[in-house]
ZAMARGU-4260 file (C-alpha; in steps of 0.2 Angstrom, whole numbers, plus 5000, padded with zeros to 4 digits):
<rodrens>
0) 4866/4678/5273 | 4852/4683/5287 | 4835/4687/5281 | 4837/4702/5294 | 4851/4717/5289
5) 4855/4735/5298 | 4855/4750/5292 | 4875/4750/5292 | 4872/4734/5284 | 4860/4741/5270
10) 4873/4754/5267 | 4887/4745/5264 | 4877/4733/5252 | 4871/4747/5240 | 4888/4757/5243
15) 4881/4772/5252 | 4882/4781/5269 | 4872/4774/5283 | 4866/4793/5284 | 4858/4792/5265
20) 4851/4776/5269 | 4842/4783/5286 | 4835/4799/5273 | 4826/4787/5258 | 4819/4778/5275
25) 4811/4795/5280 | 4801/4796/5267 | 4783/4794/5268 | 4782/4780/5254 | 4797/4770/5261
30) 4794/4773/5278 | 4774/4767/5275 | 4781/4750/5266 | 4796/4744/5275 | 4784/4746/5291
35) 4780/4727/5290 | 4795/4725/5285 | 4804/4729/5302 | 4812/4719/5316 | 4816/4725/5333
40) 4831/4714/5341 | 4838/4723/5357 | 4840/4741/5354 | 4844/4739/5335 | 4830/4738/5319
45) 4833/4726/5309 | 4826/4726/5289 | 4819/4711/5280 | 4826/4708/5264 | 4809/4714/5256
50) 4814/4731/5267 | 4832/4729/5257 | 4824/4729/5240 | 4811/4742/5244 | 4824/4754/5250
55) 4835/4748/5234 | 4823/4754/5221 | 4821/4771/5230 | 4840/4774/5228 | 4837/4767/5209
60) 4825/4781/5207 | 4835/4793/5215 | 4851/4789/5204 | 4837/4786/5188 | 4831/4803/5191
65) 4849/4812/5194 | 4852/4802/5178 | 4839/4810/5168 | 4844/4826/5175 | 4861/4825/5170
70) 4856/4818/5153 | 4844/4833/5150 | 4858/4845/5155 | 4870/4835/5142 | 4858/4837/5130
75) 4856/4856/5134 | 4876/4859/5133 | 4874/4847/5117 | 4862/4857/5110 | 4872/4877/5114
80) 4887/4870/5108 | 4878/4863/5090 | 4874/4880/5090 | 4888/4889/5093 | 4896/4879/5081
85) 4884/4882/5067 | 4887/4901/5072 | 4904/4899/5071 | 4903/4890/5055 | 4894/4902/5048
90) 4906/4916/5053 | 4918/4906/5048 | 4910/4907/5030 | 4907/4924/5030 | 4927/4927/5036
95) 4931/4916/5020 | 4920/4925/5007 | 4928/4944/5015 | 4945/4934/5012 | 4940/4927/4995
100) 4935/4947/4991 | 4949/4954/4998 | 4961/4940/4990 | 4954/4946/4974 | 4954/4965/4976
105) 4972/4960/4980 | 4975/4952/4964 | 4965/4967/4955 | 4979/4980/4962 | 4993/4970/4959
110) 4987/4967/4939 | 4986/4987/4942 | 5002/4989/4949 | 5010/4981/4935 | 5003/4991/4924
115) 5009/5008/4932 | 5026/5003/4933 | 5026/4997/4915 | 5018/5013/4912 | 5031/5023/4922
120) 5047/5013/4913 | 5040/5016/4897 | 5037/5038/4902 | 5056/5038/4909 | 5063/5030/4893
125) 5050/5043/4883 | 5059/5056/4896 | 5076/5050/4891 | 5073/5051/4873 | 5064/5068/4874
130) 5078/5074/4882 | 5090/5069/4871 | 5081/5078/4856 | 5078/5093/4868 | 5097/5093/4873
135) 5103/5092/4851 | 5090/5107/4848 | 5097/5115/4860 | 5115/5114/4854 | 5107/5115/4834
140) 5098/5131/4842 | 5115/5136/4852 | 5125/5135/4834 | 5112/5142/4823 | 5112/5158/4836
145) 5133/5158/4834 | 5130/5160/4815 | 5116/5173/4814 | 5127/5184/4829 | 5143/5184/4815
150) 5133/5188/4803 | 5125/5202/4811 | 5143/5204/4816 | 5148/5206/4799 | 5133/5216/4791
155) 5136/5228/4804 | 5154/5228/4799 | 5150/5229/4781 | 5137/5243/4784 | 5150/5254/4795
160) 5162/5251/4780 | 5150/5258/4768 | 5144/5272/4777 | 5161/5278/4780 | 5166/5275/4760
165) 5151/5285/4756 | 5157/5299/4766 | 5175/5299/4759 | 5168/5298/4741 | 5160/5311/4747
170) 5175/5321/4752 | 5185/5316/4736 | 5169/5324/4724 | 5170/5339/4735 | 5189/5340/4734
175) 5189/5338/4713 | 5177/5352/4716 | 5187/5364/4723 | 5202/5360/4712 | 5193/5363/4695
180) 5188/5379/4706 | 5208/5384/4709 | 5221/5390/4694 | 5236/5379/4695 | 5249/5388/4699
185) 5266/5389/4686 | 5275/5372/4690 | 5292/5373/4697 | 5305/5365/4690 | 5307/5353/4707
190) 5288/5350/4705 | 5290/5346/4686 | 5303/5331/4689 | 5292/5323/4704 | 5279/5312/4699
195) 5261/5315/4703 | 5254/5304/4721 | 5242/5290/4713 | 5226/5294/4718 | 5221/5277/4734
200) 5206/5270/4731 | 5191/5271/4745 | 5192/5253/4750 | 5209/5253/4748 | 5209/5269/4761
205) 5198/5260/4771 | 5204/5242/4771 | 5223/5243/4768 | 5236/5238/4782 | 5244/5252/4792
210) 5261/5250/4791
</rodrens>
């Protein structure tokens, strides 16, 4: 290899454009130390090898630097995503104890639930039995009524009966009455052979069958 390289040489040895290579060369610091460093042949420059090297370190800064720079800015990302995960962690806690809670209250109202159905089966049997007592007092209420209806029925009968008795035994003392009162009259001989009506006695009046 030539201990003199161009500047499309230079490029193609540290893989860049000959544009890049032409920037680093404009600064004040390369351009002050590859000075020496430079051949005129023709109308091209030519670059020693020390030129090379100088110019190969500045693109090794350059690319340290971007390095650095993008390592930092790694970092940072790094560093928000940490803490986005550690709040999100955290909320994922805080989600898990609501659930645990809630899980539990859960649990609670279903121990609950059970109890109110077992309370409820236990009223509509009490309903069932209550109504079957209600329903034979009731019909104990409905027969007892029945009976205390005849027997009103029959005391009214009973006290119609009487009342009417006392008012013919009334009639018949009145009746003796008057005949004591009357002079029999001189019995005919028609009247003599026919036997004398058998008095009919109150109930009998009262009671006896029409014919």
């Amino acid at each position: 290899m030539s201990d003199l390289m161009s500047i499309a040489q230079i490029s193609d040895k540290l893989g860049v454009s000959k544009q890049a290579v032409y920037v680093k060369l404009k600064r004040p610091d390369i351009a002050t130390s590859v000075k020496s460093e430079t051949v005129r042949q023709g109308n091209k420059t030519l670059y020693t090898l020390n030129a090379v090297k100088l110019i190969e370190q500045a693109f090794s800064a350059t690319i340290s630097d971007a390095d650095s720079t993008k390592v930092e800015k790694i970092e940072s990302q790094l560093k928000n995503v940490k803490e986005q995960l550690e709040s999100t962690t955290e909320q994922l806690k805080n989600k898990c104890e609501e659930l645990r809670q809630k899980e539990q209250t859960l649990n609670e109202l279903n121990v609950k639930l059970k109890v109110i159905e077992s309370t409820i089966k236990s009223l509509a049997s009490d309903k069932s039995f209550l109504q079957e007592q209600i329903k034979q007092q009731v019909q104990q209420l409905q027969t007892a009524t029945d009976k205390e209806v005849k027997y009103l029925d029959t005391i009214d009968r009973l006290t119609t009966a009487l009342t009417a008795a006392q008012a013919l035994h009334g009639m018949d003392k009145q009746q003796a009455a008057i005949e004591v009162k009357t002079e029999p009259e001189e019995p005919t001989q028609e009247s003599r052979s026919e036997p004398a009506p058998a008095k009919q006695s109150i109930f009998k009046r009262l009671f006896g069958k029409k014919k």
